[in-house]
C-alpha positions as CSV (number, residue, x, y, z in Angstrom):
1,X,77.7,-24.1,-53.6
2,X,76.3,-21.2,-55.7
3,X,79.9,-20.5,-57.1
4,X,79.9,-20.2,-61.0
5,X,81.4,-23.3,-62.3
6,X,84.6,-22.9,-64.7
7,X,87.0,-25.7,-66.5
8,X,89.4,-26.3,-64.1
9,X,86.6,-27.0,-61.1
10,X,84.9,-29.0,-63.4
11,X,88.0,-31.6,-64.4
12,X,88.7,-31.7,-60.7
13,X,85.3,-32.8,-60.0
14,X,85.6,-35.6,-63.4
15,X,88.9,-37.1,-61.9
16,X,87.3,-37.9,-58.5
17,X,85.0,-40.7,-60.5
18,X,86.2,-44.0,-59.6
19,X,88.1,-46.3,-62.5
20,X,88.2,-42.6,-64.7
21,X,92.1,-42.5,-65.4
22,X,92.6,-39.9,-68.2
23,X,91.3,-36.5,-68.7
24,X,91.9,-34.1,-72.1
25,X,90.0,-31.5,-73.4
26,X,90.0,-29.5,-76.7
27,X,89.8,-27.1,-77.5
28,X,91.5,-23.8,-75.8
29,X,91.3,-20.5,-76.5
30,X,94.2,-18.3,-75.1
31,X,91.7,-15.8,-73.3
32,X,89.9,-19.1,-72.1
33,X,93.4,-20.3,-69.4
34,X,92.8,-18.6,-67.1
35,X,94.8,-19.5,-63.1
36,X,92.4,-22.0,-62.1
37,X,92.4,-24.0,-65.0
38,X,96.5,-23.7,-64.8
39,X,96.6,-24.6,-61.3
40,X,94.5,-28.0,-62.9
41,X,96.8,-28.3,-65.2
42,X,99.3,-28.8,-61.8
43,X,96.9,-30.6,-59.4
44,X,95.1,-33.1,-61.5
45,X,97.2,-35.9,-62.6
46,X,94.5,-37.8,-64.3
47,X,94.7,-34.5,-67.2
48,X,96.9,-35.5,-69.9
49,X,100.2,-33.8,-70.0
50,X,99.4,-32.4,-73.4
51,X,97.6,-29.1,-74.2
52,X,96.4,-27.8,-77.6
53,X,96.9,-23.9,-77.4
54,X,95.9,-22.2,-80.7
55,X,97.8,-19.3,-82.0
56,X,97.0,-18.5,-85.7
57,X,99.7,-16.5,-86.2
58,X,103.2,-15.0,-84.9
59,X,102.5,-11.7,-86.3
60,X,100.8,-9.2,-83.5
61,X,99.6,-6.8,-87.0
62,X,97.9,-10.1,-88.3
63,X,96.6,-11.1,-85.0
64,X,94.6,-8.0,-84.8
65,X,93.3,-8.1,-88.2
66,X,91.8,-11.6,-87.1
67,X,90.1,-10.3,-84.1
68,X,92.3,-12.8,-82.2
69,X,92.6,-10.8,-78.7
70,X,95.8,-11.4,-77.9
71,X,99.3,-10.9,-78.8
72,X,102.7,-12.9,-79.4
73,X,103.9,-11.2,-76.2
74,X,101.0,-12.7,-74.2
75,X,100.7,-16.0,-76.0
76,X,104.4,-16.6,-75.1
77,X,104.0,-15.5,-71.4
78,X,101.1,-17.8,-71.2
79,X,102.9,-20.8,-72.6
80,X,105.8,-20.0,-69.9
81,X,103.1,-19.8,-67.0
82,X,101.9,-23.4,-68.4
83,X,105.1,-25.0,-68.4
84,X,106.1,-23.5,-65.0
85,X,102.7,-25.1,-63.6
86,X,103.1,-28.5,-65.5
87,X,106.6,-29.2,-66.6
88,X,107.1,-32.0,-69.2
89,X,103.6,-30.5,-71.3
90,X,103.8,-31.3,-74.9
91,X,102.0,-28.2,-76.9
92,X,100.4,-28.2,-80.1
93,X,98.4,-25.6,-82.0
94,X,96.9,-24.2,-85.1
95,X,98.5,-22.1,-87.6
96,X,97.1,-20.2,-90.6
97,X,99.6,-18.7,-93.5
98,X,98.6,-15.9,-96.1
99,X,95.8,-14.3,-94.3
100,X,95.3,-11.1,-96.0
101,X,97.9,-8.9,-96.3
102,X,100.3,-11.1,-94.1
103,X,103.9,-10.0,-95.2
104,X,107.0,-12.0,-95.9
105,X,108.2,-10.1,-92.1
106,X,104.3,-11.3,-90.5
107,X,105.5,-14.7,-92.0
108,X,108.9,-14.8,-89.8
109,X,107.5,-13.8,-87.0
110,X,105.3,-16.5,-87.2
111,X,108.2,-19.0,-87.5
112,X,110.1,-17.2,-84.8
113,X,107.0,-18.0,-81.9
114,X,107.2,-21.5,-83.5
115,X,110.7,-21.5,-82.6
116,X,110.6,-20.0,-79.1
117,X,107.6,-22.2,-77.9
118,X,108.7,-25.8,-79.1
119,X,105.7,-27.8,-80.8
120,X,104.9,-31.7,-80.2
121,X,101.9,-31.3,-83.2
122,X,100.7,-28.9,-84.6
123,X,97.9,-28.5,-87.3
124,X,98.0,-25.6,-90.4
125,X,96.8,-24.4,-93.5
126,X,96.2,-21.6,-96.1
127,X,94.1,-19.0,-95.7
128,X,90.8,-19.5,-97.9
129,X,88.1,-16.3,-97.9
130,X,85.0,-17.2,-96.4
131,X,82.2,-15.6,-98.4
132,X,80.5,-12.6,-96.5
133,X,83.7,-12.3,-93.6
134,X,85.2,-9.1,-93.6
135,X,88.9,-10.6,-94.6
136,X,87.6,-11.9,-97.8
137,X,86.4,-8.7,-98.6
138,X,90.3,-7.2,-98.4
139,X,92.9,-6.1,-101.4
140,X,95.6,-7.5,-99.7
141,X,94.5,-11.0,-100.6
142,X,98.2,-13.3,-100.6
143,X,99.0,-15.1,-104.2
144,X,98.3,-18.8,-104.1
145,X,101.7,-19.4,-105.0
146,X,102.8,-17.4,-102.1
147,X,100.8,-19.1,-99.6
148,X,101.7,-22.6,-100.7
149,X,105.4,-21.5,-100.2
150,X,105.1,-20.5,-96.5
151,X,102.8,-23.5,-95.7
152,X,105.6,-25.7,-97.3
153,X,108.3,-23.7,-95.1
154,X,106.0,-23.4,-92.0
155,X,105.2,-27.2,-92.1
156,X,109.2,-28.1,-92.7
157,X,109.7,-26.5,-89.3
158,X,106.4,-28.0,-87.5
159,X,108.1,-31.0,-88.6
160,X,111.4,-31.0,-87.4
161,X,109.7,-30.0,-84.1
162,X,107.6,-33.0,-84.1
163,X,109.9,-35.2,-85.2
164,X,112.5,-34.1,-82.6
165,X,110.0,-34.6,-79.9
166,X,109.1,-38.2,-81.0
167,X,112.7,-39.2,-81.2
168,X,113.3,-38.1,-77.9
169,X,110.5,-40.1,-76.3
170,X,112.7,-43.2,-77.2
171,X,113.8,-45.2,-74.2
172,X,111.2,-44.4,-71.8
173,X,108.3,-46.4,-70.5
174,X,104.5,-44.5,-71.3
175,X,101.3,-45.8,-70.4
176,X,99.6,-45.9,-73.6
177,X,95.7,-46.8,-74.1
178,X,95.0,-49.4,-76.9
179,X,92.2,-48.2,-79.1
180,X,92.5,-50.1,-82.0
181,X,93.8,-52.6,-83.9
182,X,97.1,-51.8,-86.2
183,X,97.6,-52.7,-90.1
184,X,98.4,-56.5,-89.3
185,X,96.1,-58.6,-87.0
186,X,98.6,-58.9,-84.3
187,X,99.7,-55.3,-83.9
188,X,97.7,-52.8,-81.8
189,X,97.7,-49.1,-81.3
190,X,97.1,-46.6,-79.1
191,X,98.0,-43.2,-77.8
192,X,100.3,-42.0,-75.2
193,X,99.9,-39.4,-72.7
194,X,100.8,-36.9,-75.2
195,X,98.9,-38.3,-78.0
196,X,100.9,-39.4,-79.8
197,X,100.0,-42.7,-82.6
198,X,102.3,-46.4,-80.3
199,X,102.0,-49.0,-82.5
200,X,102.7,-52.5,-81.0
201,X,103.6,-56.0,-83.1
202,X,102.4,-59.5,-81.2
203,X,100.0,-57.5,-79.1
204,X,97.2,-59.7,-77.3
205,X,94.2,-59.3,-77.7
206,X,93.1,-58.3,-74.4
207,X,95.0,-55.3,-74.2
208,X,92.8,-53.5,-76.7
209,X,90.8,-50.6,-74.2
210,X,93.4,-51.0,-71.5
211,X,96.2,-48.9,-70.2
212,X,99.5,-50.7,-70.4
213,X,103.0,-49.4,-69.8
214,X,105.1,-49.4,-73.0
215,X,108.5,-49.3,-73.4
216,X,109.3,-46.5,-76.7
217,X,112.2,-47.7,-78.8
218,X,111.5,-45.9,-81.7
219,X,110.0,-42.4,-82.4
220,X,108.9,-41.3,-85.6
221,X,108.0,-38.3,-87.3
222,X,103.9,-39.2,-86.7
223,X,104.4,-42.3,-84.5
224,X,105.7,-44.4,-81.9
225,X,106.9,-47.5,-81.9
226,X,107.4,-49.7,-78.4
227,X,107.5,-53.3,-77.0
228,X,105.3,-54.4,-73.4
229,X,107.8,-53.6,-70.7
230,X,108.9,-57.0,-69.6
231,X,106.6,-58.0,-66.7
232,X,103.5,-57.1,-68.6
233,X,104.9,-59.3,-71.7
234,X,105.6,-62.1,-69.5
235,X,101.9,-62.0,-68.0
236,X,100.7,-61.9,-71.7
């Protein structure tokens, strides 16, 4: 039609192919959602409730120094406008600790976004200099000693938040695509809408590349564990 093509038109136009039952994408940049890929986030149920929304950092001053383009303020409205379109999304993101000069107060405010946005996953590490980038070149580099602290802290919370949100999953029923086979010959595993590791015992084989509905009794800090709801057991 001579329109330029973005993200969200594009997954509306994938989840009209016939037999095509699960959309995700990775990864997003904050200055990369804009409304129409929100609105997709809304209209398009075949796109997994789960959205991996990089940050970096809680700290606007470190923000800045890594040429992110946006702030905490903005991060945080955008995570509101994403819930408000989807509600149930699980969020993860990526967090870096002990970029230069990041203070013990950059630090904080990095654990207080964590706090307000409420992580299923989340990925992180230390800062390493990168020969020939301008932030390797700084003073201000952080102490080894004092980078590995705040990982250890920053991770203990990522954690909790995780962990939180597995445990919570227990009880409900999830579709959950098999993709491979478990640690035993008889167990399978697969991933749930919010991508999260199901493990199954006594599985079939047959399952294995289907979507089946799973009923979570147990949630983990990095896992699920669920039984086939009972008419898809009995058909086993």
């Amino acid at each position: 039609n001579g329109r330029p093509a973005t993200l969200g038109s594009l997954i509306r136009r994938l989840a009209e192919i016939d037999g095509l039952e699960r959309l995700r994408y990775t990864t997003s940049h904050p200055r990369d959602m804009d409304g129409d890929l929100i609105t997709a986030h809304a209209e398009v149920p075949e796109l997994m409730p789960y959205l991996h929304l990089p940050v970096q950092s809680g700290s606007d001053r470190i923000l800045a120094a890594m040429n992110r383009r946006h702030d905490s303020e903005s991060y945080l409205r955008l995570v509101e406008r994403i819930r408000a379109a989807r509600s149930g999304i699980a969020m993860s993101s990526d967090f870096i600790v002990g970029f230069p000069g990041e203070t013990e107060a950059d630090f904080e405010a990095t654990l207080s976004l964590i706090r307000a946005v409420g992580y299923a996953q989340a990925y992180s590490f230390k800062y390493s200099p990168r020969p020939g980038t301008p932030a390797a070149a700084e003073d201000s580099q952080v102490p080894e000693q004092v980078k590995s602290e705040r990982l250890q802290r920053l991770q203990a919370l990522l954690g909790e938040q995780q962990q939180a949100f597995n445990a919570a999953c227990a009880g409900q029923t999830m579709s959950v695509l098999f993709d491979r086979r478990g640690r035993t010959e008889s167990q399978l595993v697969g991933r749930s809408p919010f991508l999260q590791s199901v493990h199954i015992d006594n599985a079939p084989e047959y399952l294995f590349g289907r979507l089946v509905d799973v009923v979570i009794e147990e949630g983990h800090r990095n896992s699920l564990r669920g039984r086939l709801r009972g008419d898809v057991a009995a058909s086993a």
